[in-house]
N, C-alpha and C positions, 0 to 999 in steps of 0.2 A: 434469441432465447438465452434466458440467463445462465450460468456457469451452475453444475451441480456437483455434488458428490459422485466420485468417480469418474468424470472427466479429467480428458489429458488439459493440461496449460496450453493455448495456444501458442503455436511462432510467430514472436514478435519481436521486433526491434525497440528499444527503448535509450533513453539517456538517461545515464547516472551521472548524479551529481556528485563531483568531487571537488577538494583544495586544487588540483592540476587543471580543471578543467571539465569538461561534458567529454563523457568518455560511454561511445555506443556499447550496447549489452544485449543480448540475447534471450528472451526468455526461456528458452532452451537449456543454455547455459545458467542460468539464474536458478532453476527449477529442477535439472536434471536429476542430481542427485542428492538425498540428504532430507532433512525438511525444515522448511520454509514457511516462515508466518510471513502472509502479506497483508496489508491494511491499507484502503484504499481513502482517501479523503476528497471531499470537493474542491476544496483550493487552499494551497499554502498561504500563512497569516492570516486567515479567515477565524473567525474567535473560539469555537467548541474545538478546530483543528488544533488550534495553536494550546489554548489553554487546559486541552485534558485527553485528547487523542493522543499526539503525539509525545507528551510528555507521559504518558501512561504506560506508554511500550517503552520508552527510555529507562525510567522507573524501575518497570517489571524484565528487564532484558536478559536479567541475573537467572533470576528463577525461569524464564520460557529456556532458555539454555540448559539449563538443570535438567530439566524437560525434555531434553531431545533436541531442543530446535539447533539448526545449523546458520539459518539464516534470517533478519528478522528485516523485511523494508517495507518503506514507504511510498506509495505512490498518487498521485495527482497529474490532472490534467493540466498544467504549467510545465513553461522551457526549463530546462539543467539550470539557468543561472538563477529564476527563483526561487529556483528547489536547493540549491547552495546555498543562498542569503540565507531560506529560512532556516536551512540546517546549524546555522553559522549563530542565525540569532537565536537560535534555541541549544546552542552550545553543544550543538549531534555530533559526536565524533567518530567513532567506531560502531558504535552499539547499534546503528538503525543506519541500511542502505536505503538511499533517497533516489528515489527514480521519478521520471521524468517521462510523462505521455502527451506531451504536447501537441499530437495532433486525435489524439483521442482514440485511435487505431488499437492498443490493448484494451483499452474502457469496452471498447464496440464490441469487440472479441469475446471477451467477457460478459457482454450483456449487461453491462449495469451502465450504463449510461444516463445522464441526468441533466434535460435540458432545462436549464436558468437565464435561458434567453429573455424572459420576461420580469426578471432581477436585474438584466443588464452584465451576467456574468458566462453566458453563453453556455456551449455543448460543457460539462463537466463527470466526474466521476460519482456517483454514493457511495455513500460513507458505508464502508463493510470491511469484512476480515477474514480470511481465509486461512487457510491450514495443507500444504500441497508436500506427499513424500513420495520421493521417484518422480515427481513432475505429475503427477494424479493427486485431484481436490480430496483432501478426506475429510476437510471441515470450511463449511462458509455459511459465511451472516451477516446479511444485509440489512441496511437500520431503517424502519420506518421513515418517513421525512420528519424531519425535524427531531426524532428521538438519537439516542447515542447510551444504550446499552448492550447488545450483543457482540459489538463490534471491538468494545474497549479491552486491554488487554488483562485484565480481571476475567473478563468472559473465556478471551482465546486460553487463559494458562487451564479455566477450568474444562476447556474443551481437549485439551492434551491429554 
C-alpha cells in the first residue's frame, strides 16, 4: 500500500552519499525531527532526473528553506557511489542530501515501487515528492508514468 498523508516514515536504513564515502542513515533519524522534503527519482543520470528534477530542488533550495524546510534529499534506487557521481556531476554540494536505496527496502516500504524490468532497468523508485514534519507525511505526489509535474519542486514550494 502506497504511503499517505498522515502516516509515520518507515524504519529504514539507507546510504548517503557523501565526499567521505557511503555513510548508513536512518530514516528515523532523517525524518525525526524538523521538515523534510523528500523527492524520489527512478535512476540517477536518467534524462527528466538529471535535466529538471534534480536541478529543480537545487534551484529552488533557497526558497523551500524560506519555507520552513529543514531538510531537502534525494533518493533512488542506485548504490551511495552512483548517487555521489551524480551529485558530483550535477555540482550538489550542500543544498540536497543524496540517499541511496539500493536494495529498494525504503521504495517497498513506501509503496511506490516501479518495476522497469522490461526497460532492462529493473525493480526502481517513481518519480514523487513528499513533505514529512515530525517524521509524519503531510504532503506527497506521485507522478503519473512518464508525466513530471506534481513532483518538481515548483509544485512541493507550492504545497508548503
Amino acid at each position: 500500500m502506497t504511503i499517505k498523508v498522515g502516516d509515520q516514515i518507515p524504519e529504514v536504513r539507507l546510504m548517503q552519499a557523501t565526499a567521505e564515502g557511503p555513510k548508513e542513515v536512518s530514516t528515523t533519524d532523517l525524518f525525526g525531527g524538523g521538515t523534510v522534503v523528500l523527492f524520489g527519482v527512478p535512476g540517477a543520470f536518467t534524462p527528466t532526473c538529471s535535466a529538471k528534477h534534480l536541478p529543480g530542488f537545487v534551484q529552488h533550495a533557497e526558497a523551500l528553506k524560506a519555507k520552513g524546510v529543514d531538510s531537502i534529499a534525494c533518493m533512488s534506487v542506485n548504490d551511495a557511489f552512483v548517487m555521489r557521481a551524480w551529485a558530483k556531476d550535477q555540482g550538489i554540494t550542500e543544498e540536497v542530501v543524496m540517499l541511496a536505496d539500493g536494495s529498494a527496502a525504503f521504495t517497498k516500504a513506501l509503496g511506490l515501487e516501479l518495476d522497469l524490468t522490461a526497460r532492462g532497468l529493473g525493480l526502481r523508485c517513481q518519480r514523487f515528492a513528499l513533505i514529512a514534519k515530525g517524521g509524519k507525511v503531510t504532503h506527497i505526489a506521485v507522478e503519473a508514468p512518464g508525466a513530471f509535474e506534481v513532483s518538481k519542486a515548483e509544485a512541493v514550494l507550492a504545497a508548503l
